[in-house]
C-alpha positions in Angstrom: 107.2 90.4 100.5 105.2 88.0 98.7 105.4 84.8 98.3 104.3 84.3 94.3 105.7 87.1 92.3 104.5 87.2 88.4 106.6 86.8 85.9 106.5 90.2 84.7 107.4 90.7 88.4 110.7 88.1 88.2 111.6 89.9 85.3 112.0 93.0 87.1 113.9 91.6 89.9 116.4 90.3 87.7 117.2 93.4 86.3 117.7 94.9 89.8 119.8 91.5 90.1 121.8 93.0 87.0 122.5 96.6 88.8 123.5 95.1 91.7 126.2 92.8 89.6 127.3 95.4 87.5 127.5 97.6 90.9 129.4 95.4 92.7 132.4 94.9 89.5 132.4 98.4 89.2 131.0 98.6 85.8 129.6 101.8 85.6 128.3 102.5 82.2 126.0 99.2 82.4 125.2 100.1 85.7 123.6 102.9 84.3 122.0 100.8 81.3 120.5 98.6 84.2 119.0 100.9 85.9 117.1 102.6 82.8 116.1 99.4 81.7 114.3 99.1 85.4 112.7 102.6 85.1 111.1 101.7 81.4 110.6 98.3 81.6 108.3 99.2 84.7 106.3 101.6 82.9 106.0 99.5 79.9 104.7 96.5 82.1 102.1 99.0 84.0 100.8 100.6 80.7 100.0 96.9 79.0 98.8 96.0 82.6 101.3 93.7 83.6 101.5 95.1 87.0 99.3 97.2 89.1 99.9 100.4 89.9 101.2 99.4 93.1 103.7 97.2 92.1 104.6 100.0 89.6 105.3 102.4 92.6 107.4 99.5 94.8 109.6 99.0 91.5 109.6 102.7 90.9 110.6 103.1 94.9 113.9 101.2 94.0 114.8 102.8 90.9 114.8 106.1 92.8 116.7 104.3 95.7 119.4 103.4 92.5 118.8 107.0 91.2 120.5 108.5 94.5 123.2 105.9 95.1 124.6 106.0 91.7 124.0 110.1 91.2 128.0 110.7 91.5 129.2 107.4 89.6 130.9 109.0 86.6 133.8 107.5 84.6 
């Protein structure tokens, strides 16, 4: 983990700080929102070079790990 993380970087990890609080209440639909927001957001950042394509793949890595957790969370 690094030490200094951009601020495109921070803005990620609050998102992922947004699934996890709207996990954890049970809130399913934003849940949802959240985790779409990760997935674009991180491509937007990559394509106006905000990130590298590294950090696109370690973000992308956690919106898949979200993907599969949250794959049967319905109303």
């Amino acid at each position: 983990m690094r030490l200094f993380k951009s601020k495109a970087e921070k803005e990620l990890d609050n998102i992922i700080k947004d699934i996890d609080i709207n996990l954890s209440n049970n809130y399913k639909e934003p849940a949802h929102n959240a985790r779409a927001k990760l997935a674009s957001r991180t491509a937007e950042l990559l394509k106006s070079k905000r990130i590298n394509e590294d950090t696109y793949k370690r973000y992308m890595q956690i919106y898949e790990k979200y993907t599969v957790m949250m794959r049967d969370y319905h109303h």
